[in-house]
N, C-alpha and C positions, 0 to 999 in steps of 0.2 A: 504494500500500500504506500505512495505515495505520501510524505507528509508536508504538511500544508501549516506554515505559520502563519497562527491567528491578525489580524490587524482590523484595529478601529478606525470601521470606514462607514460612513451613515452611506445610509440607501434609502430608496424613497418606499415610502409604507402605506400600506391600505389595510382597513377596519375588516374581519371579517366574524360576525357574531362575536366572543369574548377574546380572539385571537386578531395581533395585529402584526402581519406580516413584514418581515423585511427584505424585499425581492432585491435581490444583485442589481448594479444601474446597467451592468451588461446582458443582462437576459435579453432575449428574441421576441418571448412570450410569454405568458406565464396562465394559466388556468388554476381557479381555486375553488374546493367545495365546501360551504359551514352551516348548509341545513340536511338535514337527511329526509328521505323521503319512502325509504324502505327499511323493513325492521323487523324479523321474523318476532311471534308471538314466544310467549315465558315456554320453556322446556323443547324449544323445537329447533331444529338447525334449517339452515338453507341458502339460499344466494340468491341476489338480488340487484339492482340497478339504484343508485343516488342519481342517474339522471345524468344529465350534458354540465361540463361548471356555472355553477352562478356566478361566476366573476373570472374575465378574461379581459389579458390585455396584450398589445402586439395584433398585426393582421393579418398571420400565420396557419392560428387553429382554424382546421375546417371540420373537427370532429373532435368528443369527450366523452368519456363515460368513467363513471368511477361505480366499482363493483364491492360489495360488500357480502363475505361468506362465512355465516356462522357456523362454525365446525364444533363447535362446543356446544350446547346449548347452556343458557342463562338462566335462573331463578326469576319469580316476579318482581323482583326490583331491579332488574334491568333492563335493557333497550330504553326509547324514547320518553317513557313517561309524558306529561306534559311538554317537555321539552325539546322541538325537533331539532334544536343547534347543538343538543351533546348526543351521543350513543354514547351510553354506559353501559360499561360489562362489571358486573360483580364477581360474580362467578361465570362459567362460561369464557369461548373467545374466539375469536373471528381474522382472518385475512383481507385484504386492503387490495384491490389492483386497480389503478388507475389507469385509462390510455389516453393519448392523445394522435389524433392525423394530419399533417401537418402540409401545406403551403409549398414547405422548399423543405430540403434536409436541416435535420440540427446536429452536431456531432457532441452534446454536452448536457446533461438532464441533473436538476436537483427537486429531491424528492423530500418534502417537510408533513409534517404531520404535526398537529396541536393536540397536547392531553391537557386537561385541566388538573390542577393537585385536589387536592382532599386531608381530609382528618389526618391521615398519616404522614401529610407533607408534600414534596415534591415530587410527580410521577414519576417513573421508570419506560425507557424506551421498550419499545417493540423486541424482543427477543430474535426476529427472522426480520431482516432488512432493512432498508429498503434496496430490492435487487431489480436489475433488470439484466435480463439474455446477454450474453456478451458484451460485458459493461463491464468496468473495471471502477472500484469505490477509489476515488484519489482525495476527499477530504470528506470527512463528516464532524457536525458539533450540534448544539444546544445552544438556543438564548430563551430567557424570561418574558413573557407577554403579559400585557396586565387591561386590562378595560372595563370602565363599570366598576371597581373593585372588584372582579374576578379576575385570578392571579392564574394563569397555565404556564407548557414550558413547551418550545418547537425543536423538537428533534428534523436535524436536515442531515441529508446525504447527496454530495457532488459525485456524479458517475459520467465516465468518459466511454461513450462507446464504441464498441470494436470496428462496427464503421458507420458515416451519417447515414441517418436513416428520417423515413418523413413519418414513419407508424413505431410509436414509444408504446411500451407495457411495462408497467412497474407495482412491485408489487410489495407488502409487508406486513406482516402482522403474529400471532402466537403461536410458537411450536407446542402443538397439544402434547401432551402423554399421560401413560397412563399415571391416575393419582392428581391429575392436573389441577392446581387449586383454585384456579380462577383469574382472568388478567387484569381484575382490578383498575380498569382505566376508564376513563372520560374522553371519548373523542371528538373534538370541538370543529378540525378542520384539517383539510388536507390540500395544498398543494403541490403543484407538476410545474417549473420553469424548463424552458430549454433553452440552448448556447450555441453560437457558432466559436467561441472561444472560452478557454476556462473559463469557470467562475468567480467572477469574485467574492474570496471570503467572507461571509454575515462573521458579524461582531458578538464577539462570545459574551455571555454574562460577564465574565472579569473582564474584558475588554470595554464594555459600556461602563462598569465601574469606574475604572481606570481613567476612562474619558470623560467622566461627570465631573471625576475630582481635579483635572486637570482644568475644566469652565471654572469651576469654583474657585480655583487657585488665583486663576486669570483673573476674575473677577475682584478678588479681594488685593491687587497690586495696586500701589497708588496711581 
């Protein structure tokens, strides 16, 4: 793997449900999902369609779907409850694949996902991904999203693929087994960027630290 040192660099950011993205200024395009619209019933597994993204930008995409597969089945306190902008799994857990078809080729795809924290703190990534077919992962990190006072966290993954391609599939979510105790997440939102050149690195939690107290510093000089 490729390693990739962090740097704080702002990029321009969009609202979506309690997650607020920070998309590379070098992305192509970008497609994002933060309501759901499919959601198997309490004790049942299945798969199902979120629909085309609610939120794209770039004039690239000519096609989306993001696919949701519950391969565990959930207790009644989870899926959508009143709330279509999180899927929660308590117990139970499900697989993630996004696609996108695209305009012209991209040769660079980052793949983010929103969890919301909870009583126990700050969530925990995805155990399986985010992969796509002949892609190679060259940088992944985490930053802190906050909106409303609802506090989440976006795990992103930069993958370089093995050649441009104009139809991306990516996928990620929980390695079942047996005993499996449940994936315990809030899923708030997902997106799909792609690249004709690396990405540039999103600014890690310690990095926006870093660069608040450096404004503050600036600030208090005579």
């Amino acid at each position: 793997m490729k390693k990739i040192i962090q740097f704080a660099i702002l990029t321009s950011m969009s609202a979506q449900a309690a997650t607020v993205w920070q998309t590379a200024p070098n992305a192509l395009a970008s497609a994002s999902w933060d309501t759901w619209e499919y959601a198997t019933g309490p004790e049942q597994t299945g798969s199902g369609s979120q629909g085309s993204a609610q939120s794209t930008s770039g004039a690239i995409i000519t096609s989306s779907d993001l696919t949701t597969n519950v391969t565990d089945a959930y207790s009644f306190i989870g899926g959508l409850g009143s709330n279509p902008d999180t899927y929660y799994f308590h117990d139970g857990g499900a697989t993630w694949t996004g696609s996108l078809e695209l305009a012209e080729p991209a040769s660079y795809v980052r793949v983010s996902y929103s969890l919301l924290g909870g009583r126990g703190g700050a969530p925990s990534p995805y155990s399986v991904g985010p992969l796509v077919e002949g892609a190679t992962v060259i940088n992944a990190g985490s930053y802190g999203t906050s909106k409303d006072g609802i506090e989440g966290v976006v795990f992103f993954t930069d993958l370089q693929l093995g050649a441009s391609a104009t139809k991306i599939e990516a996928s990620f979510g929980d390695a079942i087994f047996p005993g499996f105790p449940g994936s315990f997440k809030s899923v708030d939102g997902v997106q799909i960027c792609v690249f004709n050149s690396e990405p540039v690195p999103e600014p890690t939690s310690t990095a926006l630290a870093l660069l608040g107290a450096l404004f503050v510093l600036r600030r208090k000089r005579p």
